[in-house]
N, CA, C and O atoms as CSV, one atom per row, in Angstrom:
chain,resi,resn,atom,element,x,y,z
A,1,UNK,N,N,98.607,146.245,68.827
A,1,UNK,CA,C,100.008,145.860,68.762
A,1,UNK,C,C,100.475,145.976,67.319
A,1,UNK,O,O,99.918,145.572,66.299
A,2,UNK,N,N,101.823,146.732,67.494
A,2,UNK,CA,C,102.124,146.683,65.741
A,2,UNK,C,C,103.180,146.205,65.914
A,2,UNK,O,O,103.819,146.510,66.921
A,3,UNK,N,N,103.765,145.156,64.818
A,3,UNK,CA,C,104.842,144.161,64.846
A,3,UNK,C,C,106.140,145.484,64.040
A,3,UNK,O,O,105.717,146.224,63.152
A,4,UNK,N,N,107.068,145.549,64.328
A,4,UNK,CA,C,108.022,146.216,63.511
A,4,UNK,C,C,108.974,145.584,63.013
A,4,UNK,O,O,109.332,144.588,63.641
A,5,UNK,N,N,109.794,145.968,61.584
A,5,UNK,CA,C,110.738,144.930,60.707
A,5,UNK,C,C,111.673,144.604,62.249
A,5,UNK,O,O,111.422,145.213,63.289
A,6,UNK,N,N,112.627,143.674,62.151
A,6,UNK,CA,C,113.549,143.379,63.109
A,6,UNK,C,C,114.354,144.280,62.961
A,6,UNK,O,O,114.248,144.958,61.939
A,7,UNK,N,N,115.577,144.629,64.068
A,7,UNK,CA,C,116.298,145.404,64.248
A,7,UNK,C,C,117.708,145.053,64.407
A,7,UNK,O,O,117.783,144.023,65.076
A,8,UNK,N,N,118.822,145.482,64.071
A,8,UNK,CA,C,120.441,144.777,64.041
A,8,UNK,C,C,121.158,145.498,65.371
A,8,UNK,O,O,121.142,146.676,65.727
A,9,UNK,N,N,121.937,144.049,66.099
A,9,UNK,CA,C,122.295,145.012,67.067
A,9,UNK,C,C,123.654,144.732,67.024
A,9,UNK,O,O,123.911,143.668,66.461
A,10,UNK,N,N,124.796,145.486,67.531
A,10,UNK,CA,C,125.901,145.396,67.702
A,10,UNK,C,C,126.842,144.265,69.291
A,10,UNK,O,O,126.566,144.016,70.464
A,11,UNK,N,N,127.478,144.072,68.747
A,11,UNK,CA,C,127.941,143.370,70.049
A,11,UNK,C,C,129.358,144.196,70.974
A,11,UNK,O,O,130.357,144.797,70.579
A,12,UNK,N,N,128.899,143.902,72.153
A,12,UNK,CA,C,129.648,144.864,72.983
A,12,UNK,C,C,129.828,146.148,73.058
A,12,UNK,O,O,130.883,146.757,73.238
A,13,UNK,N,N,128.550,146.630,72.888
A,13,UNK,CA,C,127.782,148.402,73.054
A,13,UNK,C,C,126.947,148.074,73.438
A,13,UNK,O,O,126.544,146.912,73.503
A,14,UNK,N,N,126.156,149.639,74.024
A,14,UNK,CA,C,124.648,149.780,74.285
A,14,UNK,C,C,124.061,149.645,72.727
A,14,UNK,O,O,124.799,149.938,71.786
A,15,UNK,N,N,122.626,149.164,72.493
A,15,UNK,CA,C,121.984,149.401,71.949
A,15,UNK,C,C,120.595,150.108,72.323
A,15,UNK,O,O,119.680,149.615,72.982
A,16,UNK,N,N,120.651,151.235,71.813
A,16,UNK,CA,C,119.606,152.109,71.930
A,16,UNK,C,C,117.985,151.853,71.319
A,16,UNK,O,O,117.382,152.775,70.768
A,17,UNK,N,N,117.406,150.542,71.489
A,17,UNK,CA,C,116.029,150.184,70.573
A,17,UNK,C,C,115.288,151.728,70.143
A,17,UNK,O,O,115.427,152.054,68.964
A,18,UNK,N,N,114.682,152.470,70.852
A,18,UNK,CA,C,114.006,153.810,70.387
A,18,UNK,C,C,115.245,154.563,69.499
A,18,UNK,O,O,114.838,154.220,68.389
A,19,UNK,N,N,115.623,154.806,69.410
A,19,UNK,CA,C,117.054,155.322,68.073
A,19,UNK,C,C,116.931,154.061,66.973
A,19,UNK,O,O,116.629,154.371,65.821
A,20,UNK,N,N,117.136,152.774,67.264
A,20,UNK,CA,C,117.235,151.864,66.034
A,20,UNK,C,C,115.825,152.042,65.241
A,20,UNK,O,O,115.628,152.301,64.054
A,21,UNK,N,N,115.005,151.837,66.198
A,21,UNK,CA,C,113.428,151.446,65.996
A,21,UNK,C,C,113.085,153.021,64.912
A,21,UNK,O,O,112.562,153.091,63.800
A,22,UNK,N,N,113.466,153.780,65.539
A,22,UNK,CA,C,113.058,155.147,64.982
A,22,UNK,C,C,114.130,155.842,63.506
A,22,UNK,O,O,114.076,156.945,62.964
A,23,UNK,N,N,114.841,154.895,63.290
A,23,UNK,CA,C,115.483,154.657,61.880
A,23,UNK,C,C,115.081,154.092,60.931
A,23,UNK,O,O,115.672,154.080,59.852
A,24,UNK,N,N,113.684,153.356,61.239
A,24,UNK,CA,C,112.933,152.598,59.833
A,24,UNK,C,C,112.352,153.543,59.285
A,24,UNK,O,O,112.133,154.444,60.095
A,25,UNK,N,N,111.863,153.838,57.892
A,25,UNK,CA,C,111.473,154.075,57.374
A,25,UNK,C,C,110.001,153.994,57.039
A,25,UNK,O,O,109.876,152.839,56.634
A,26,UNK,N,N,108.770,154.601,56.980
A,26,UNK,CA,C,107.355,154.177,57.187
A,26,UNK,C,C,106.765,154.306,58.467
A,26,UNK,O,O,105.542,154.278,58.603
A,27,UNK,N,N,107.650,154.464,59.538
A,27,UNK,CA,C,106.709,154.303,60.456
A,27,UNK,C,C,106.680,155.376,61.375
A,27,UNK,O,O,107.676,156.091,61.486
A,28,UNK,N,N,105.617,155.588,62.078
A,28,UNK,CA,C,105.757,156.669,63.357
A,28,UNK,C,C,106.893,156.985,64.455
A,28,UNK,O,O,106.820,156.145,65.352
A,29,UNK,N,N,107.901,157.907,64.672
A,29,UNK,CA,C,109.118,157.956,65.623
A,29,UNK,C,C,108.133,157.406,67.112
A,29,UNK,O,O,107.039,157.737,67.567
A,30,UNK,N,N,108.862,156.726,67.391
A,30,UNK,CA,C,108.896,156.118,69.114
A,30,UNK,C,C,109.535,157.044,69.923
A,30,UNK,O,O,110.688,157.427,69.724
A,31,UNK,N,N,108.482,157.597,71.267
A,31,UNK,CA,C,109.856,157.922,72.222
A,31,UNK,C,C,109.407,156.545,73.390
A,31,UNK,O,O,108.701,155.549,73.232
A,32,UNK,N,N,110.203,157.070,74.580
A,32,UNK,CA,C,109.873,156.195,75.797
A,32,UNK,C,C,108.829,156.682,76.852
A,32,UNK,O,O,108.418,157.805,77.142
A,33,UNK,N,N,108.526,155.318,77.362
A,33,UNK,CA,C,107.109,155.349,77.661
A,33,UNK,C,C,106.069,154.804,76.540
A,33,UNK,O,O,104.934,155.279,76.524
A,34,UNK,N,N,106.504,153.665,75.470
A,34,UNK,CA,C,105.461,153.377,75.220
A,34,UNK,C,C,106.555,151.704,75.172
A,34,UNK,O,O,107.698,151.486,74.771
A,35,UNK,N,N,105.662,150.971,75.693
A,35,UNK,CA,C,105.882,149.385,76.203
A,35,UNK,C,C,106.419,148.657,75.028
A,35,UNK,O,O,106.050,148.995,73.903
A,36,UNK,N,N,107.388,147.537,75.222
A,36,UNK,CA,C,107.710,146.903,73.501
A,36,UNK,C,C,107.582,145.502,73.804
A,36,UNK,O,O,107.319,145.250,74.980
A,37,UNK,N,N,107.690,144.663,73.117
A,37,UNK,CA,C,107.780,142.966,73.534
A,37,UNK,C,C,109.436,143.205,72.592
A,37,UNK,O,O,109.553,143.986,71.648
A,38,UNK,N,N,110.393,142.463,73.060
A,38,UNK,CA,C,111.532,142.419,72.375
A,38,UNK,C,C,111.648,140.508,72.523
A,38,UNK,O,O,111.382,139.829,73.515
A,39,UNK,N,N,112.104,140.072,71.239
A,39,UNK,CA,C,111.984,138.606,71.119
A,39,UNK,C,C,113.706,138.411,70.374
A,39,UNK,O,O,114.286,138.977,69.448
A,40,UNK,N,N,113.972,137.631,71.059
A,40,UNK,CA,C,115.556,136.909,70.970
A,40,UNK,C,C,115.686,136.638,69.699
A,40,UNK,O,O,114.854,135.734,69.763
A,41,UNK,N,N,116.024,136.623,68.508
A,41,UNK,CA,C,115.839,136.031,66.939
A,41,UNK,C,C,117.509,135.452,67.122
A,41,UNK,O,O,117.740,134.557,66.310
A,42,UNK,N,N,118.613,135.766,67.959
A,42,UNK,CA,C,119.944,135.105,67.924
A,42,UNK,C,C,120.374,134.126,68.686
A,42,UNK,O,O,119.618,133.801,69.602
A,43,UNK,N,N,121.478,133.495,68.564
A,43,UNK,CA,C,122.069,132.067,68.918
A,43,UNK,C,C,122.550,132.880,70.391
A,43,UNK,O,O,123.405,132.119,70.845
A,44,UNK,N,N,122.470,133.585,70.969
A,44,UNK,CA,C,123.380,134.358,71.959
A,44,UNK,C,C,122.029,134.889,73.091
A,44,UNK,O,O,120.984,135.500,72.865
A,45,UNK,N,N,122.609,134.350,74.313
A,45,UNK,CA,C,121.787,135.160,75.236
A,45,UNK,C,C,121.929,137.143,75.100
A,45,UNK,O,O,123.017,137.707,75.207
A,46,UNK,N,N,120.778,137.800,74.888
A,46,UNK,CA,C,120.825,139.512,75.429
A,46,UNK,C,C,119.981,139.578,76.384
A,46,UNK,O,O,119.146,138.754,76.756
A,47,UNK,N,N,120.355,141.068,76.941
A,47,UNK,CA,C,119.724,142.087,78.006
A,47,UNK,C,C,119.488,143.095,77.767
A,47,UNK,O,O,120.164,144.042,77.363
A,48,UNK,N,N,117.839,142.882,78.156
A,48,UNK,CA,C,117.214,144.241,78.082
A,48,UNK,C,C,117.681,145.181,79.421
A,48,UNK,O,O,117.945,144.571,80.456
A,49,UNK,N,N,117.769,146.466,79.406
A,49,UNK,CA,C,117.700,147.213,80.358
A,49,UNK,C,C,116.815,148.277,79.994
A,49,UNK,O,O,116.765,148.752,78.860
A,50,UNK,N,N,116.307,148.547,80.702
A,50,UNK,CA,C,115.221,149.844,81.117
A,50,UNK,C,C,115.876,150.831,81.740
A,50,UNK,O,O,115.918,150.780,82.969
A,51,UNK,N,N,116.623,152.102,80.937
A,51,UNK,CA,C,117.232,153.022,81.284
A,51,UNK,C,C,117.457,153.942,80.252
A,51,UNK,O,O,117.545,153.419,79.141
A,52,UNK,N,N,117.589,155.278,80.298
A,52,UNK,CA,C,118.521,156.265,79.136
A,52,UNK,C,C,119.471,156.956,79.850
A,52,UNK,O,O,119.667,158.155,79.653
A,53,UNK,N,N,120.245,156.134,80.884
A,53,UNK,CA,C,121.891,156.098,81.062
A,53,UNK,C,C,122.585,155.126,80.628
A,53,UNK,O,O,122.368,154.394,79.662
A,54,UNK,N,N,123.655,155.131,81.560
A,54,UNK,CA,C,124.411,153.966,81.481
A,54,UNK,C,C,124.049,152.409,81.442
A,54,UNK,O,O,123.068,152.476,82.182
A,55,UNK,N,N,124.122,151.297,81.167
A,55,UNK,CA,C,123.875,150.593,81.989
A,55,UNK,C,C,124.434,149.907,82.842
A,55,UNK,O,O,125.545,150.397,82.641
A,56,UNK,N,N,124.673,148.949,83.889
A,56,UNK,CA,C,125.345,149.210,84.888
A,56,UNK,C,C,126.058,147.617,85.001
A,56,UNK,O,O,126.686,147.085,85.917
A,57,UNK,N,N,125.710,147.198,83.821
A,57,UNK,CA,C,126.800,145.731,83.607
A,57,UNK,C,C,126.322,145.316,81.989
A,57,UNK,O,O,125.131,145.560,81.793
A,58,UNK,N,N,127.036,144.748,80.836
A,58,UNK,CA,C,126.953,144.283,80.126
A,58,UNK,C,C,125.903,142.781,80.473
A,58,UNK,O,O,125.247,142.403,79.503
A,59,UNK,N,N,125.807,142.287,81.265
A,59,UNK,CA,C,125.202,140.592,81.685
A,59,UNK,C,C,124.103,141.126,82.611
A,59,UNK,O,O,123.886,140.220,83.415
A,60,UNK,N,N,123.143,142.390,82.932
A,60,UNK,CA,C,122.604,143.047,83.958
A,60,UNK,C,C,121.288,142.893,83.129
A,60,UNK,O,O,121.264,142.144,82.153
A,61,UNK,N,N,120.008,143.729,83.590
A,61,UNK,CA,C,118.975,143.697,82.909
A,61,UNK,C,C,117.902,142.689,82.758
A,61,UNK,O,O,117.856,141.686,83.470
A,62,UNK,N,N,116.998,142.967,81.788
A,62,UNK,CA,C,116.247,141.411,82.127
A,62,UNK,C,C,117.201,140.002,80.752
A,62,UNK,O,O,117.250,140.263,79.550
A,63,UNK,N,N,117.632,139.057,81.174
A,63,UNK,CA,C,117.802,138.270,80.316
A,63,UNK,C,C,117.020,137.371,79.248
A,63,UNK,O,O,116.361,136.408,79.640
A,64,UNK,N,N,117.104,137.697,77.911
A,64,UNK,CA,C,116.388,136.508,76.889
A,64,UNK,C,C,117.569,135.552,76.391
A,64,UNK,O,O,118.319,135.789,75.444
A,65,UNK,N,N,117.586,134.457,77.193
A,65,UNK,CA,C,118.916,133.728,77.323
A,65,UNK,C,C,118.628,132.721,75.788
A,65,UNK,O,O,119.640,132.225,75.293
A,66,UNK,N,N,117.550,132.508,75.234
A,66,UNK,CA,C,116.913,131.393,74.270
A,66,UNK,C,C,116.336,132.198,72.825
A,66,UNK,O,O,115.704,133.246,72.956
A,67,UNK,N,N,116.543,131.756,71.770
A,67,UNK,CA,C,115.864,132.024,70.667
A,67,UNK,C,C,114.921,131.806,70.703
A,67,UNK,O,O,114.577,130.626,70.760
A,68,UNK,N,N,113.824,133.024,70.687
A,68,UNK,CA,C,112.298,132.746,70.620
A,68,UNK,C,C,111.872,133.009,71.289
A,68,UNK,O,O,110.653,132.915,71.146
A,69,UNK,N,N,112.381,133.612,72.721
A,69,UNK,CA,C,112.402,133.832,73.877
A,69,UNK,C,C,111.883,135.042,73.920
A,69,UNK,O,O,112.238,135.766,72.989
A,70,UNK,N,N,110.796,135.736,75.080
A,70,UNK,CA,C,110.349,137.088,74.724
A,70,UNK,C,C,110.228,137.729,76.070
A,70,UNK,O,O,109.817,137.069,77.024
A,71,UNK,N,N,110.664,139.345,76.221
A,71,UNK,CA,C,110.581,140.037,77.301
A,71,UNK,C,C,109.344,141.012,77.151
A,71,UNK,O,O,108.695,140.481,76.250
A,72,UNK,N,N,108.694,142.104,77.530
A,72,UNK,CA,C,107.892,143.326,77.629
A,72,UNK,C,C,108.525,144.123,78.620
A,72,UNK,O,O,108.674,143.683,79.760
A,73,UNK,N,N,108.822,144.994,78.365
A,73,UNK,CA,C,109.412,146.505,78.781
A,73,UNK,C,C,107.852,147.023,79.411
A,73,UNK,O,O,106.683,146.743,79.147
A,74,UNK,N,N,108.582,147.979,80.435
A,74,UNK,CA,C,107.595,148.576,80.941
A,74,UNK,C,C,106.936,149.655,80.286
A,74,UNK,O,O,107.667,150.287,79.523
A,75,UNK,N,N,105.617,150.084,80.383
A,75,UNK,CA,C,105.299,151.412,79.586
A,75,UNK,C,C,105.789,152.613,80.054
A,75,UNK,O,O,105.653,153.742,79.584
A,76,UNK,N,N,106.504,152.151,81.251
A,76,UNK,CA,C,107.315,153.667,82.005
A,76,UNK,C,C,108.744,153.843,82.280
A,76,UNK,O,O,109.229,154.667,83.055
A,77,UNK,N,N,109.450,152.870,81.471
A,77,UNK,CA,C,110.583,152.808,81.417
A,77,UNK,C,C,110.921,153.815,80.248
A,77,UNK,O,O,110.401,154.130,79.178
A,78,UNK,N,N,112.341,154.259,81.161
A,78,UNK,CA,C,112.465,155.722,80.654
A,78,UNK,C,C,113.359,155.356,79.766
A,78,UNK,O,O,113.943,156.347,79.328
A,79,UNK,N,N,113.742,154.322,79.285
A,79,UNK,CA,C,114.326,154.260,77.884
A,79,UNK,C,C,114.933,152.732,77.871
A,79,UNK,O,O,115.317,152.214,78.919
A,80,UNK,N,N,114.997,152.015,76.547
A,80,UNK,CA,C,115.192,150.487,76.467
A,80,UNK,C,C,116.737,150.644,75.808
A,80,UNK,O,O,117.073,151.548,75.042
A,81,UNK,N,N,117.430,149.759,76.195
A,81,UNK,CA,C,118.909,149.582,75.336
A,81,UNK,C,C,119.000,148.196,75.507
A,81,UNK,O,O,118.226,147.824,76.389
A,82,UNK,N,N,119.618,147.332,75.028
A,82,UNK,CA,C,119.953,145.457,74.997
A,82,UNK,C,C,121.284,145.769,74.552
A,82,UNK,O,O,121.646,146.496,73.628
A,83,UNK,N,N,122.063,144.972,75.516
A,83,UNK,CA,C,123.548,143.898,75.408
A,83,UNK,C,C,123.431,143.042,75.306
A,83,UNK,O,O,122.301,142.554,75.290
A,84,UNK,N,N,124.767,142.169,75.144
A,84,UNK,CA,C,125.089,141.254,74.556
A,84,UNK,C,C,126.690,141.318,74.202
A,84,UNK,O,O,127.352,142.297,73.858
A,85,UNK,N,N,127.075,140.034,74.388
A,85,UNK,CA,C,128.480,139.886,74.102
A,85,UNK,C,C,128.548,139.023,72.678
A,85,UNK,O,O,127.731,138.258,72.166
A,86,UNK,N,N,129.519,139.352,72.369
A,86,UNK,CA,C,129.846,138.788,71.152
A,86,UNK,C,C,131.079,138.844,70.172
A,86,UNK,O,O,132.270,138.914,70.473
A,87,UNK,N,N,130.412,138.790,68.745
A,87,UNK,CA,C,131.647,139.316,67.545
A,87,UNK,C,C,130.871,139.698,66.569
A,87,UNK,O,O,131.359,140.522,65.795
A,88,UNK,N,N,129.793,139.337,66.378
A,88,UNK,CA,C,129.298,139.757,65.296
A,88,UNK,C,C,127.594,140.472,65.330
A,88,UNK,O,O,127.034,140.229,66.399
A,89,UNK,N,N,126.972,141.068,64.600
A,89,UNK,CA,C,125.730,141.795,64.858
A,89,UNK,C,C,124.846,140.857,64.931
A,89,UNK,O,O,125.100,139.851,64.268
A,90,UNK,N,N,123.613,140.871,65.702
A,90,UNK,CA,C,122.373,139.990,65.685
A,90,UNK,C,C,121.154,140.713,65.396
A,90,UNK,O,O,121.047,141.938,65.347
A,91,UNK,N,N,120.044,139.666,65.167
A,91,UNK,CA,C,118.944,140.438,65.088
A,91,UNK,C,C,117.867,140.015,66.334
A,91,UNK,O,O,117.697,139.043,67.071
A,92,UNK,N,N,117.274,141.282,66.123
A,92,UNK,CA,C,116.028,141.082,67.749
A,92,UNK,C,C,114.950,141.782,66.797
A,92,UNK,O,O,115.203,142.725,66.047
A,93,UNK,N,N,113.391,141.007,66.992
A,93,UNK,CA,C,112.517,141.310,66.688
A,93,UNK,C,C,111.654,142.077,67.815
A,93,UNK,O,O,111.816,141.904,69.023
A,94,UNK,N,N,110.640,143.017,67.189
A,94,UNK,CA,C,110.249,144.213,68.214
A,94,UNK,C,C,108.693,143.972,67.757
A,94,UNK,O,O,108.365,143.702,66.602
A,95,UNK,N,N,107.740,144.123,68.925
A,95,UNK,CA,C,106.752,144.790,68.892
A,95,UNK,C,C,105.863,146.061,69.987
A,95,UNK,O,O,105.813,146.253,71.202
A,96,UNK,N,N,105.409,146.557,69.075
A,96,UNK,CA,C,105.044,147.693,69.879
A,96,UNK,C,C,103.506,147.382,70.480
A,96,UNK,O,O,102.609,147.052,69.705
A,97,UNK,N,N,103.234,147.538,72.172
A,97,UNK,CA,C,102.326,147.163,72.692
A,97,UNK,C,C,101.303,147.864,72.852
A,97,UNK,O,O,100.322,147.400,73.435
């Protein structure tokens, strides 16, 4: 498991984790198909979805409703994005499984 810096997400868009994740600097590009733990670091419930379409509700997906709170993506999910409503950017911490 490798822990990666946290990641900033926008409120009221998709966020694309493999595009954010693969913008750090130092580390190996991610595609999909490889499993993540994503952990809540904000005051605001998000949703993971497991997709590289659309997703099919802003409030849809798996929910990390709590700070501290942690999901795992599948290793065969064909691509991760997280919502969230809001106003301002948050952060979500990532590890790779």
């Amino acid at each position: 498991m490798q822990y990666r810096p946290n990641i900033k997400l926008q409120p009221n868009v998709e966020n694309n984790v493999f595009e954010l994740l693969n913008q750090q600097a130092g580390f190996d590009p991610l595609t999909p198909g490889v499993a993540l733990r994503i952990q809540n670091k904000a005051g605001v419930p998000i949703f993971v979805h497991e997709t590289d379409g659309p997703t099919s509700s802003f409030d849809g997906g798996e929910g990390i409703y709590y700070t501290g709170w942690t999901t795992d993506t599948d290793e065969n999910a064909p691509g991760v994005k997280i919502t969230f409503k809001g106003t301002s950017e948050i952060t979500v911490g990532v590890k790779v499984l």
